[in-house]
N, C-alpha and C positions, 0 to 999 in steps of 0.2 A: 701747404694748403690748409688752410684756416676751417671752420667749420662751416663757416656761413656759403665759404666757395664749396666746400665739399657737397654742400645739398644741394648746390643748383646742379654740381658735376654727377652725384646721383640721380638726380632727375632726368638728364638725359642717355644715362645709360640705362637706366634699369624701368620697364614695362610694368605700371605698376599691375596691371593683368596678371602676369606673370609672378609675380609677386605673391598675392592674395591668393594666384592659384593655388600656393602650394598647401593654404591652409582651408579653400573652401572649393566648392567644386560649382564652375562658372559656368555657365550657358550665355550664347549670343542669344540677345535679344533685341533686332534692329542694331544701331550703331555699339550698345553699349553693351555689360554681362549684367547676366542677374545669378544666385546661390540664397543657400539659405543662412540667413546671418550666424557667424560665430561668436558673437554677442550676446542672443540672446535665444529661446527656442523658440523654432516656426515650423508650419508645415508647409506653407505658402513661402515661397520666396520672396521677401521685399527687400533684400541687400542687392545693391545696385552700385556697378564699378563703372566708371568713364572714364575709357581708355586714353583717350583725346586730350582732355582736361585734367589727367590725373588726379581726380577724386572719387571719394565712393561714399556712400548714403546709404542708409537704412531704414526704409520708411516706418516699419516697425518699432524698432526704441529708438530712433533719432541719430542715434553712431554714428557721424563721419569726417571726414578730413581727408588726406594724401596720405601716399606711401609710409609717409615718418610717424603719422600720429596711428596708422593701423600696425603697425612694429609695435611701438610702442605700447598700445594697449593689448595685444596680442600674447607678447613677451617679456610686458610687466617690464620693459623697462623705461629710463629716464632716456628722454634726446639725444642726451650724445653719445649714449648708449647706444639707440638705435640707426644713427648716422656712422656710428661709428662697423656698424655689424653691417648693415647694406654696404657702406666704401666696399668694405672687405671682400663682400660679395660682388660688385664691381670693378673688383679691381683696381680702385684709386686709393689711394697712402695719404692719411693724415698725418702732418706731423706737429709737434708740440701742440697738441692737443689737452688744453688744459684740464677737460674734465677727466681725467685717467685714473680718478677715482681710484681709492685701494679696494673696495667693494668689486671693478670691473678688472680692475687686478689680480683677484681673488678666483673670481670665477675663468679668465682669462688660464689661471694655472690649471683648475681643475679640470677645464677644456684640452690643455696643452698633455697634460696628462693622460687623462684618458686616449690621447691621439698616439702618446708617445706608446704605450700599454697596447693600442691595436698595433702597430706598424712593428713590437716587437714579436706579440704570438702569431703575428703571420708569419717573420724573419725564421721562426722556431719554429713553425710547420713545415716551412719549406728546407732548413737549411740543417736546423740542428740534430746530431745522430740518434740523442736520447727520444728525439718524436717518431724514430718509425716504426712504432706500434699504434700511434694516433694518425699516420700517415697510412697504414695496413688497414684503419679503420674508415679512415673514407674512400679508400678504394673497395672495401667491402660493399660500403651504400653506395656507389656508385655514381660517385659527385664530378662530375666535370670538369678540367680547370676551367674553365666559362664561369662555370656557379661557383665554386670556391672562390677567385677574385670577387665575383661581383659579393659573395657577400663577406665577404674578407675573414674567412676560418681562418682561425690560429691555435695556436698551442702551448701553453701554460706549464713550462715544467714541471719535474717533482721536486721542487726547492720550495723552501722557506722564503728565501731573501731574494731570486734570482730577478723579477722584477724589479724590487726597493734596489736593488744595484744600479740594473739600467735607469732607473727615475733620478735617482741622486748624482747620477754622472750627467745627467743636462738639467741640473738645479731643482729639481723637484724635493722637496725634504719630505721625512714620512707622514708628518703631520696633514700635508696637502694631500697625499696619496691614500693616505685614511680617510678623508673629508670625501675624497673620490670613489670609496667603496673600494681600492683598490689592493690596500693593504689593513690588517687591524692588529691591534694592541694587544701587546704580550703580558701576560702574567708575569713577568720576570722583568718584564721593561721594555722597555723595544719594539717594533713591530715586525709583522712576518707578513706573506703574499697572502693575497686572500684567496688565490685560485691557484693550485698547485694540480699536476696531471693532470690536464682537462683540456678535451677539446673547447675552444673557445667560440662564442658565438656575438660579435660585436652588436650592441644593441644601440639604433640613432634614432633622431626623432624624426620629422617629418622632413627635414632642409637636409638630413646626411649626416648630421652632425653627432659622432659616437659619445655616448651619455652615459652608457651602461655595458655590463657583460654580461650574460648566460655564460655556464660552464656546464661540460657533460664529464661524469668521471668517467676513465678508463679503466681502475683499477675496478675487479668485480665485486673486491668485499667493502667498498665504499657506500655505505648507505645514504647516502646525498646522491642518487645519480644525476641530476640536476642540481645546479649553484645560481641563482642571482644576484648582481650586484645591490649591498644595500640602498636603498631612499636617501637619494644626497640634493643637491640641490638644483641638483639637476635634473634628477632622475625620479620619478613619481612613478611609480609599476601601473596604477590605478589608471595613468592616464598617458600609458606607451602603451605603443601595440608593435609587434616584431616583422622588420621588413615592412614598414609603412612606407616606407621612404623610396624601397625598389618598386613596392606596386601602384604607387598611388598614381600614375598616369593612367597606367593598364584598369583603375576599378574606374579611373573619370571614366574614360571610353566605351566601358562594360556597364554603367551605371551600378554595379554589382561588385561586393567583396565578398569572400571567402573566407571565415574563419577557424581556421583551425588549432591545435591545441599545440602540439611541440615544433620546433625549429624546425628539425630533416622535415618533418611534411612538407614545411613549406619552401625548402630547398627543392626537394623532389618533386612537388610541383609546379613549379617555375621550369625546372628543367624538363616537363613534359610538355613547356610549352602553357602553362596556365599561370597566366601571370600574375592577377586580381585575386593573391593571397596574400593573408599577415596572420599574424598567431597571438594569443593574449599570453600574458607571464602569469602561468599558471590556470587550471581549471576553472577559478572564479572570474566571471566578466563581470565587467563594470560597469555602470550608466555612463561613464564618464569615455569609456572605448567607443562604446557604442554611437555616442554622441563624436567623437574624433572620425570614425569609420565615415559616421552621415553625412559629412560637410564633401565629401567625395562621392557617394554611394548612395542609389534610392534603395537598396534592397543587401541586406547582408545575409549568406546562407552561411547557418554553423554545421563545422561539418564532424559530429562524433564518433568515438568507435561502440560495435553493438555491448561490449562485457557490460559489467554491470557496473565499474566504475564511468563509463562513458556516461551510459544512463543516467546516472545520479547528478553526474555535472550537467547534463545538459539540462536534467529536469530543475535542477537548483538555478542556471542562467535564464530558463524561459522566464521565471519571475523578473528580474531586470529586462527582457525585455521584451515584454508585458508595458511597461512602465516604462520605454522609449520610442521614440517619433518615429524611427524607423522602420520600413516594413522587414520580415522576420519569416526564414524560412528554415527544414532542417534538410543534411544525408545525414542517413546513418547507416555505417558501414559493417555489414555482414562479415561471421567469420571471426569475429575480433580484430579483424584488422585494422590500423590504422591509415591514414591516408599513405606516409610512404612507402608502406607494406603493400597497399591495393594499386599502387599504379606502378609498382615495381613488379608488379605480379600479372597485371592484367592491361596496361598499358594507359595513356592520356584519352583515347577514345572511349573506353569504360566507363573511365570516371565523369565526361565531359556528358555522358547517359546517365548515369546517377544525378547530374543536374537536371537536367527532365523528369526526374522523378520525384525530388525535394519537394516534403508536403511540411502542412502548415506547424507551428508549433501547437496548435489546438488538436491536429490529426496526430501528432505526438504523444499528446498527454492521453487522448482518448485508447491509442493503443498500448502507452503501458498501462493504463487502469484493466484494460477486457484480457492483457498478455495476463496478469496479476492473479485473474479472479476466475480464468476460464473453466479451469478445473474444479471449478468450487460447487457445479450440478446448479440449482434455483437461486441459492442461497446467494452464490457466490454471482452471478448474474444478478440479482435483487443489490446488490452491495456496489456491483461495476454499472447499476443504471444510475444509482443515486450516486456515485464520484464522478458519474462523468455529465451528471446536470450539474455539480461544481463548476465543472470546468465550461459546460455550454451557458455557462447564466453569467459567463464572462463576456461573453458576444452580445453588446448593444445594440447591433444593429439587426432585425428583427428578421428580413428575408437571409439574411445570411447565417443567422442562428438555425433558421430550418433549415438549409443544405447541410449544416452539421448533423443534425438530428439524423437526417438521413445517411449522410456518412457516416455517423456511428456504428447504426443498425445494421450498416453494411460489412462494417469490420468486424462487429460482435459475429453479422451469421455468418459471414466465410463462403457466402452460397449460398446456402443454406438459406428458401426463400420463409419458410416457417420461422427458422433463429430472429432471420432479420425483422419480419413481421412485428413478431413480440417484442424485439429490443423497443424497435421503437413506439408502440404502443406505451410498456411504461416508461420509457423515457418522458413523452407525452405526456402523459400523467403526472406524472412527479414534477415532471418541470410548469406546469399548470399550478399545481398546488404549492408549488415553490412560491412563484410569481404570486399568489392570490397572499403570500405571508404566512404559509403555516415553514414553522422549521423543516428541517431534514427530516426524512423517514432513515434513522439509525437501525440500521438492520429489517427494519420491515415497509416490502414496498409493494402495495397492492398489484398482484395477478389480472392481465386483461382478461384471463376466464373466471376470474371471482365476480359474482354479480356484484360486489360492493363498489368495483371497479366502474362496472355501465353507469350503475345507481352514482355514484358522484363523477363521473362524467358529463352526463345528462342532467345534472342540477347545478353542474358548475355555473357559476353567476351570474350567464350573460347579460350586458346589461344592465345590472344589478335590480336582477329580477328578484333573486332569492333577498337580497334586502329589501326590496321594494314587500316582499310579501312577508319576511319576519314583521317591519315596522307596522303594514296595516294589520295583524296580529293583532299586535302588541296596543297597537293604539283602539282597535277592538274591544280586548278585555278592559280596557282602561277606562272607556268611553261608549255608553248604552248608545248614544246618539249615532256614531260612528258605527259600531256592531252592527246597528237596523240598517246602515246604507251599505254597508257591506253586504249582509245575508240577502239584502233588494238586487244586488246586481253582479254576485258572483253566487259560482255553485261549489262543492267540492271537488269540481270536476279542473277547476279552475288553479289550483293548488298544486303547486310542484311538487310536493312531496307528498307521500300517504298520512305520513304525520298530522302536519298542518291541513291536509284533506278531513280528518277524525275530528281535528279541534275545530276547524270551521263548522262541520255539523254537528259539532256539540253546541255550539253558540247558536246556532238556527235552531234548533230543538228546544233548548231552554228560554229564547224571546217567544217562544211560540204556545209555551207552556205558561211561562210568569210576565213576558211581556220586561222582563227587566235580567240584569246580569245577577248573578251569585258568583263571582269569581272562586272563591274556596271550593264552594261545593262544585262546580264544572271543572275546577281540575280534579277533587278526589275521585268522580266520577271517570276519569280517564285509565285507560288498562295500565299496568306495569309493562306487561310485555309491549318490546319494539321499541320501546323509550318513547312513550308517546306520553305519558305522565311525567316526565324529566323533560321534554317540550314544553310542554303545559304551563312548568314553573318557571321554565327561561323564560317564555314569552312574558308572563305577568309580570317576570322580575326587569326586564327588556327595559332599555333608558327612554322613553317617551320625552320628547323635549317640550317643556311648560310653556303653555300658550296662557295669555291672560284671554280673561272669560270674554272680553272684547272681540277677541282674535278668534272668537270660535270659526270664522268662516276660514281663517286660512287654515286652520286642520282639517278643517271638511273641502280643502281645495284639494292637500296635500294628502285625503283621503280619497279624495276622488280619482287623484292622479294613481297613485296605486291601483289602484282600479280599474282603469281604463289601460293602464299597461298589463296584468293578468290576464285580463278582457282580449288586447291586442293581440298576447300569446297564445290564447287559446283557439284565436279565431285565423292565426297565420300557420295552426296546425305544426307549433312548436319548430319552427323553421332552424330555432337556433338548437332545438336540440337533433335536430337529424346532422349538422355537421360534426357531431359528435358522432354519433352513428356512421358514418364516413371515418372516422376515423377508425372506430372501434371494429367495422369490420376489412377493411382498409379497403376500399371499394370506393372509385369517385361515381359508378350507377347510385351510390345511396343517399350520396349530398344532393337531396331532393327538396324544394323548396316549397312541396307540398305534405303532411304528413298522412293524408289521406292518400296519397297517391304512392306511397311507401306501404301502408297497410293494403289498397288495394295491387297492388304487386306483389306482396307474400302470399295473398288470399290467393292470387288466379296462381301462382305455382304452385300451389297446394293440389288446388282442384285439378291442374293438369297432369302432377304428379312429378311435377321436378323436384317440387320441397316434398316434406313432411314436417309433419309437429315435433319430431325429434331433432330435425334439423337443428344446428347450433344457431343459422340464423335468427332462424323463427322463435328459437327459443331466448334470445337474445332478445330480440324483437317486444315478444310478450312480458318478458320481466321489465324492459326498461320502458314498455309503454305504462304498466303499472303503473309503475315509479313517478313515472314525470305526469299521467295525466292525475293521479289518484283516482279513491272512489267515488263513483256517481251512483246516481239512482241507476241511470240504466248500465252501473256494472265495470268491470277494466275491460279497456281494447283489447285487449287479450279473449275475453269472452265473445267481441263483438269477430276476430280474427278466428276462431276456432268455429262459429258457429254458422258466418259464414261458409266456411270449407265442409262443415259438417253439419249442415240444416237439424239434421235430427239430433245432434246432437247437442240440449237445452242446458245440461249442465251448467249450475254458477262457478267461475272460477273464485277459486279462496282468494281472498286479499293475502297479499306477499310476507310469508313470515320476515318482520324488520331484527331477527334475534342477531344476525350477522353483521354487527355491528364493530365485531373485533374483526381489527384490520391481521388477517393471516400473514405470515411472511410465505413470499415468493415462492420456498419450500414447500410450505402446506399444502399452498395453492395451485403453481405454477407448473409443478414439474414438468409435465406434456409441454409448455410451450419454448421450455428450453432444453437445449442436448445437453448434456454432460459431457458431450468428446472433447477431448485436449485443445487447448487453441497449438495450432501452428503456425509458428513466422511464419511469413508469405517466401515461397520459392525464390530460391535464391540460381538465375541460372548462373556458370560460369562457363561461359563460349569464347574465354578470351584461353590459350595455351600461356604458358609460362615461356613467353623467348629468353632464349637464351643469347649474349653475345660478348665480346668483351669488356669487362669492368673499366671504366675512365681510368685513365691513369692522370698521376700528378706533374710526370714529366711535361716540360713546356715543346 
């Protein structure tokens, strides 16, 4: 049979469905499947197979053809290369097949090879005297003959040559068995076995097809306890995954793979009955697994042990995948256990409860940073807020960045409703002032009981109020003209800051005096203290963008609008600053959308006697009405709130010492709002007993 007849005879044996299954993971979609192309990266499915018509499309980059041309570009190979691997697969026999290439010749050995090499360490687990110490050892783990077939354990002498023997008595020469990772080159000449005393662990790709080896040593002063076979041509570690091949039905069916880290786990879990596992070569995962895993799976959970090496791998894979299409969940296994260790101990039901508990890779990171730093009293809490708005300012999407926030605060307090409180206040904070562009607060991260804390809460930008009022400032001192319509239609009262409150009735006082600006002398006239003279000189130094003398009306638009937005806030009673205030004192009674109706609610618990003036509300209240409304003539709300409660009581209250301007760390500030006690893992129960029964044995 010729090639040309071979393709049509392929086409009616083999479902090109079935086919493409193996490498993507199909859903019906009315008559035809859809997946997500392996072609190209999608989130959206547009690879489209037609079972019917044996073709498949891609609306996304355009890929399609039949069975032959998806081989083909799949598996990198030529025509009749891929006609020639389907027959195979079908069961039809080319013969004189012209294209038989030394190139398909080549690889043809190093396939023949690698098949001869399995079929002999299994021959030598089962048969030969020298393995029953590696045969002692899987009855120890408790391997099934079920699971030892299926995943075809063998055993790898302790010889030098004992392989190169069997390869070169059915024509394999050592040159091709080196090419295969299977044997390498001797200092003296010659070549020697590459895996000598090792239980053997045959490594295929996605079709079955064995590519590679793992080896585990037996002997205990072997420092390689693990061997992989090297990177041949077959064989890419970066982009094999172990037992892809047994689970990949079981992860289509589950939408879900499971990834764990050594072989036995995932022998061992299979044998519990969990079949939608495969394992990476090696602790580091790849973009390139992960993307193999997804063409099967909407959802991969890794699954680590707790020591501290597990940690570190898992915390170094969430980076990669971070950075894949894939959704991303973790276990992580208490005890130091490993997975074959945990369900050899506690059974498949245990573990199958540990999937209902898999939190996110974000819920991850945020609990080694607070495990990290628990102990560390303020300090170490000011340190574990600012890493883990790191890790939350990775979260784009904006309602789901707050359920984190809130998840954190939950993990910091442990219960603990105060802990939680504060965590995430300054989480709040910091992630605010993230977003707004200033850097990281390295080591120092403002106290929610620092009043510096309310004070840049409540002035935060909303709006871009606080530039709206630097700019008409600035364009102020710049412009007499501008200054007179300014001091016309706002007061200090108007002024978010106490600062900018001073320097506005510095500017009214002097048009009122001279009718004109002295910029010099109205700043020297400004205090040191509070940095209200280091205002003073930002503002005049402040970029005013150059109007020509034509345009003066659109500065006086663009002063007006300033204006009438100060104007706006003064008169909506700071609306944007009371959800602040909600925050700060974590109370949704305080997200009031009047701010008079917030002061008239502190005054009548005064006078009723639920508050006092020492109250932390109230006093909270009064510093931060200060702040945001500044000074008026008739005084801070603070005066207007005390004096209500206390008629007789006419006292002016002082304008707010501004000398707190150094931002304290957490420590200074904070201590009361954090505990100091140890963080504890979370309770670990164990309600599962250790059964005991008989070890599998290897007899048939």
């Amino acid at each position: 049979m010729d090639l040309s007849e071979a393709k049509e005879e392929i086409r009616q044996h083999l479902d090109i469905a079935e086919v493409i299954g193996q490498y993507v993971r199909l859903e019906r979609a009315g008559t035809r499947l859809k997946g997500l192309c392996p072609f190209h990266q999608e989130k959206t499915p547009s690879f489209t197979v037609d079972p019917e018509r044996g073709f498949y499309h891609c609306f996304g980059c355009g890929e399609g053809g039949d069975i032959f041309s998806f081989i083909m570009k799949r598996e990198n190979m030529t025509f009749p290369e891929a006609v020639r691997m389907l027959a195979q697969r079908a069961g039809i026999r080319i013969e004189n097949d012209p294209m038989a290439t030394e190139k398909r010749k080549h690889r043809d050995q190093i396939q023949r090879a690698n098949e001869i090499a399995c079929a002999h360490f299994v021959e030598n687990l089962f048969r030969h005297p020298a393995a029953e110490h590696a045969r002692s050892y899987v009855r120890a783990r408790g391997f099934s003959r079920a699971m030892i077939d299926r995943f075809h354990l063998g055993f790898a002498l302790d010889s030098w040559d004992d392989l190169l023997g069997v390869l070169s008595a059915e024509g394999i020469n050592p040159t091709v068995a080196e090419e295969a990772g299977l044997a390498k080159p001797s200092e003296r000449g010659g070549h020697y076995d590459t895996f000598r005393n090792r239980l053997i662990f045959p490594i295929a790709d996605v079709t079955g097809r064995v590519i590679a080896f793992g080896g585990r040593a037996l002997d205990a002063d072997n420092p390689a306890k693990y061997l992989n076979s090297p990177e041949t041509e077959a064989f890419q570690k970066r982009r094999t995954l172990y037992a892809l091949d047994v689970a990949r039905d079981a992860i289509i069916a589950d939408k879900r793979a499971l990834l764990v880290e050594g072989y036995t786990d995932v022998i061992s879990l299979h044998q519990a009955g969990i079949h939608n596992v495969v394992a990476g070569l090696g602790t580091a995962l790849t973009r390139e697994q992960l993307d193999l895993v997804g063409r099967y799976a909407e959802e991969v959970v890794l699954v680590y042990d707790a020591d501290t090496a597990g940690a570190r791998a898992a915390l170094k894979n969430l980076e990669v995948v971070e950075s894949a299409e894939i959704a991303a969940s973790l276990i992580v296994l208490a005890e130091n256990m490993d997975p074959d260790e945990f369900v050899r101990s506690y059974g498949p039901d245990a573990f199958r409860a540990l999937l209902d508990q898999r939190i996110s890779p974000i819920e991850y990171q945020l609990r080694m940073i607070f495990a990290e730093h628990a102990a560390g009293g303020p300090d170490g809490a000011a340190i574990a807020a600012r890493d883990a708005v790191d890790v939350l300012l990775k979260i784009e999407d904006w309602p789901r960045r707050a359920e984190f926030v809130k998840r954190a605060a939950d993990i910091w307090g442990r219960d603990d409703p105060g802990r939680t409180e504060a965590m995430e206040r300054v989480i709040k904070f910091e992630l605010t002032r993230r977003q707004e562009g200033a850097a990281p607060a390295r080591g120092k991260v403002v106290s929610p009981r620092d009043p510096t804390f309310i004070t840049d809460a409540l002035t935060r930008d909303p709006g871009g109020l606080m530039r709206a009022e630097t700019e008409l400032l600035a364009l102020a001192l710049d412009d007499v003209e501008v200054a007179r319509v300014v001091v016309e239609f706002l007061t200090p009262e108007h002024m978010l800051t106490v600062q900018d409150a001073e320097i506005l009735r510095a500017i009214g006082e002097q048009l009122a005096v001279t009718d004109t600006l002295e910029v010099a002398a109205l700043v020297d006239g400004l205090a040191e203290e509070g940095g209200l003279r280091r205002r003073g000189v930002e503002l005049t130094v402040a970029h005013v963008p150059t109007i020509a003398e034509e345009d003066e009306d659109v500065r006086m638009a663009q002063t007006l609008q300033a204006v009438n937005r100060l104007r706006m806030h003064r008169q909506m009673g700071g609306a944007t600053a009371l959800r602040s205030f909600g925050e700060l004192f974590g109370s949704d009674d305080l997200v009031i959308e009047d701010f008079e109706e917030l002061r008239r609610r502190i005054t009548d618990g005064i006078n009723s006697g639920e508050l006092t003036l020492e109250d932390e509300v109230v006093r909270k209240f009064v510093e931060a009405s200060r702040r945001i409304r500044g000074a008026g003539a008739g005084g801070y709300v603070g005066d207007e709130v005390r004096r209500e409660a206390h008629p007789t009581d006419q006292r002016p209250v002082e304008a707010p010492d501004a000398k707190g301007c150094e931002t304290p760390t957490l420590a200074e500030s904070a201590t009361e709002a954090f505990s100091e006690a140890e963080v504890e893992g979370p309770p670990v129960d164990d309600p599962w007993a250790e059964e005991e029964g008989d070890p599998f044995s290897l007899e048939t």
